[in-house]
KOLMAR-365245 format. One line per field, with one value per residue (C-alpha): x, y, z; residue in one letter. Coordinates in nm, 2 decimals. Layout:
<pts>
X [X,...] .
Y [Y,...] .
Z [Z,...] .
residu [a,...] .
</pts>
This chain:
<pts>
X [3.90,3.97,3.67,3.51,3.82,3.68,3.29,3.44,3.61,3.39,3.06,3.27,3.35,3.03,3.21,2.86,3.08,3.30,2.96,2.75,3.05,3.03,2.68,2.47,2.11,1.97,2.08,1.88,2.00,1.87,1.86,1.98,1.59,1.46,1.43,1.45,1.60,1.72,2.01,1.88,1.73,2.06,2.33,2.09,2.09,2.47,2.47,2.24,2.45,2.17,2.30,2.02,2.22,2.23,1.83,1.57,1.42,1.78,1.75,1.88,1.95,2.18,2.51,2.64,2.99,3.12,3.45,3.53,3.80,3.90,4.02,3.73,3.46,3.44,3.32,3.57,3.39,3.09,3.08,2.68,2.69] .
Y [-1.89,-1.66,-1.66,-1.54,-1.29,-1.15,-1.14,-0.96,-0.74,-0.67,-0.62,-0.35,-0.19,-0.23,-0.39,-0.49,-0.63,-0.88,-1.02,-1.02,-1.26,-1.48,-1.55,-1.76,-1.61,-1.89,-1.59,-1.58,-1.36,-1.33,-1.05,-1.10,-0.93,-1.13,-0.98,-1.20,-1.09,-1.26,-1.15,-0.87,-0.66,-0.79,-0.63,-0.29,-0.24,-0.27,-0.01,0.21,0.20,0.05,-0.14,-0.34,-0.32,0.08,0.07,0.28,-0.06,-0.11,-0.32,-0.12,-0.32,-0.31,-0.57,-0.75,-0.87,-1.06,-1.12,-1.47,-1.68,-1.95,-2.21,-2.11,-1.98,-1.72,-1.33,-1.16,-0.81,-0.72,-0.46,-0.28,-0.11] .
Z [2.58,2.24,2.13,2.45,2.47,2.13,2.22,2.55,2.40,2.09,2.32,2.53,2.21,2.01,1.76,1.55,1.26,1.46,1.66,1.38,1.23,1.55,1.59,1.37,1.18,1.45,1.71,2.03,2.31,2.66,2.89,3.26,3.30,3.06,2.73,2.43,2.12,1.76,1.57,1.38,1.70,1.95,1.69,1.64,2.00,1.99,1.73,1.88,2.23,2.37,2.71,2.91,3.22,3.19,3.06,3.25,3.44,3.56,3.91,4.16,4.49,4.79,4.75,5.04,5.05,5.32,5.37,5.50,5.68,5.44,5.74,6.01,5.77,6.02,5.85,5.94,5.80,5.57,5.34,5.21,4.94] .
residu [x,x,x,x,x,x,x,x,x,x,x,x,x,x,x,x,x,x,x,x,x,x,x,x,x,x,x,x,x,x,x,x,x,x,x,x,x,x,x,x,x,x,x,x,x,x,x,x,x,x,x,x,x,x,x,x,x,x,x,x,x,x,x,x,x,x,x,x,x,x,x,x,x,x,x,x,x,x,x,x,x] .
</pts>
């Protein structure tokens, strides 16, 4: 639970030191679209303030949220956003 306390919080503030001190040469990192990177490229996008969620080919889509009666499983309302 620490250590993904630290990669939390050293990812929201592109702290390149402390991840580069976590994660082996071995490194790979995957994208949620994909993209593969090693160690080298992964920690240069950190520095760079490179985000793939905030990248250009962002996903853009509508979110459902349904709110739901534990007991019944009934939806009580739905929220589009």
């Amino acid at each position: 639970m620490v250590l993904e306390h630290v990669w939390n919080e050293a990812q929201v503030n592109r702290d390149a030191p402390v991840l580069d001190a976590l994660v082996a040469d071995t490194f790979t990192n995957t994208e949620f679209d994909g993209e593969v990177s090693d160690k080298t490229k992964f920690l240069a996008d950190l520095r760079a303030g490179i985000d793939s969620a905030k990248k250009d080919n962002n996903i853009s889509s509508p979110v459902e949220v349904n709110i739901v009666d534990g007991p019944s499983g009934r939806v009580m309302e739905t929220f589009t956003q």
